[in-house]
N, C-alpha and C positions, 0 to 999 in steps of 0.2 A: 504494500500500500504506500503509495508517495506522500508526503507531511502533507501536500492541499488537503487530501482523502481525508482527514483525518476527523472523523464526527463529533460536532460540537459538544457532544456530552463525555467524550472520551478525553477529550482533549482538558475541558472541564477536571476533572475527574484526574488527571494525570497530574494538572496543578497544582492540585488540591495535596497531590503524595509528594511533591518536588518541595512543595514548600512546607509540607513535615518533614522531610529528608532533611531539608535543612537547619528546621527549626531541632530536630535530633541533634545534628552537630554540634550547635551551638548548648543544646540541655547538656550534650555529657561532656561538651568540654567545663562547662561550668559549674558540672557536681565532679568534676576533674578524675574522671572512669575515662581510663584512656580502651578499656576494654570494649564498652560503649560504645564509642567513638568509632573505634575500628570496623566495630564489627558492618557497622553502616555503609562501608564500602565494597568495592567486586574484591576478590581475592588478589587481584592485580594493580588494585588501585593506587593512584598515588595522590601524595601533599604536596605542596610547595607552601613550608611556611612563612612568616610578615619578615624572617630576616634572609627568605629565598633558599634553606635548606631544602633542597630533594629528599622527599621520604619515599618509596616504589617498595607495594604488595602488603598486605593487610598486616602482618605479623610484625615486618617491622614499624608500620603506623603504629599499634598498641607498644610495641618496645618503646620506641623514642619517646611517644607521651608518657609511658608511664616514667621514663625518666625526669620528663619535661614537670610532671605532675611531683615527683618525690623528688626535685632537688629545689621547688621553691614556688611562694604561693604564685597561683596565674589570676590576673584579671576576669573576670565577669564579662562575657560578651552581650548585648545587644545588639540588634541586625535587622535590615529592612529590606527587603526584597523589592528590589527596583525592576526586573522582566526576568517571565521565564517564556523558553523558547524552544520550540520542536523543531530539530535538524530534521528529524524522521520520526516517524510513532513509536520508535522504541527508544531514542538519544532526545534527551534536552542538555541544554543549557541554561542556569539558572545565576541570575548577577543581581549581587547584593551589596550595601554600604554596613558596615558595623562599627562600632565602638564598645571601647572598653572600661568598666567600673573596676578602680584597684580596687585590692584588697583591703578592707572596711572603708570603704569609701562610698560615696553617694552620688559619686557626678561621674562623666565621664571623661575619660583623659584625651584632649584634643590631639595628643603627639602622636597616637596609637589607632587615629582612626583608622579603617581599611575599605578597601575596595576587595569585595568577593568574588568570586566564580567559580561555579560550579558543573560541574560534565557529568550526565548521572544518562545510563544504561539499563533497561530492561532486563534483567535475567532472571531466569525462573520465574516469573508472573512477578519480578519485585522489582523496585528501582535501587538500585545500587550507584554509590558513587563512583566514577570512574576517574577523577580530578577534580580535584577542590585546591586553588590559590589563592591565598592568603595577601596580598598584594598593602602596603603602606598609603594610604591616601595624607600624603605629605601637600600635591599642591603647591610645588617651590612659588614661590614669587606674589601665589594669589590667597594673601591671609583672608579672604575677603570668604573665597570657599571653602577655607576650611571651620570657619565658625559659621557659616550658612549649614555643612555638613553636620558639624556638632548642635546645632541647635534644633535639627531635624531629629539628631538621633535622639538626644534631651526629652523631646517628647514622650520618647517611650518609656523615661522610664516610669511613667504615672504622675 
């Protein structure tokens, strides 16, 4: 079936899993289960995380976070789904902006905003992560977007 094919309720309906795929992500990195985490991806999958590390295949995604996770506390994510988007009826792409609440903190830390993306696959009747980039929404030169950014994210937190 070609992406035009793709009937309005399915395609509905795939949105709807993309963006708990991602909303997953971001829960278990925040209850900081790198097991969680992983398991949300294909067998093959990979990271690129905010400071451009290569992580490639499930096992070592859960290794490096559980490192990530036991040598020091991580930020709090919040995240807002900007589009998601069907390559084919079985591939999307989904791009998000997110920011991060330190640890006992209550706002979010402007330096750490990010730009998302994610590449999520069909297998076995489930979507699976196939790439997830972690990218710095740094914004050189235009401080003007980066507190437009953070003030967007801001709202979420309640």
């Amino acid at each position: 079936m070609r992406p035009e094919t793709v009937a309005v309720d399915d395609t509905k309906a795939g949105e709807a899993d993309l963006r708990a795929l991602y909303q997953g992500l971001l829960d278990s990195w925040n209850q900081r289960s790198a097991r969680d985490f992983a398991a949300l991806f294909a067998e093959d999958g990979n990271i690129v995380g905010f400071d451009g590390s290569p992580v490639d295949g499930r096992a070592a995604i859960e290794s490096h976070l559980g490192d990530v996770f036991g040598s020091h506390q991580t930020a709090s994510y919040v995240g807002k789904v900007r589009e998601v988007r069907f390559l084919t009826p079985d591939v999307a792409v989904l791009r998000a902006v997110a920011g991060m609440v330190p640890p006992g903190g209550s706002d979010i830390n402007p330096a750490v905003n990010a730009v998302q993306t994610l590449v999520a696959n069909m297998r076995d009747g489930e979507w699976r992560v196939a790439i997830y980039q972690n990218t710095p929404a740094a914004f050189h030169g235009r401080p003007d977007a980066v507190e437009a950014l953070t003030r967007e994210l801001r709202e979420l937190l309640g």
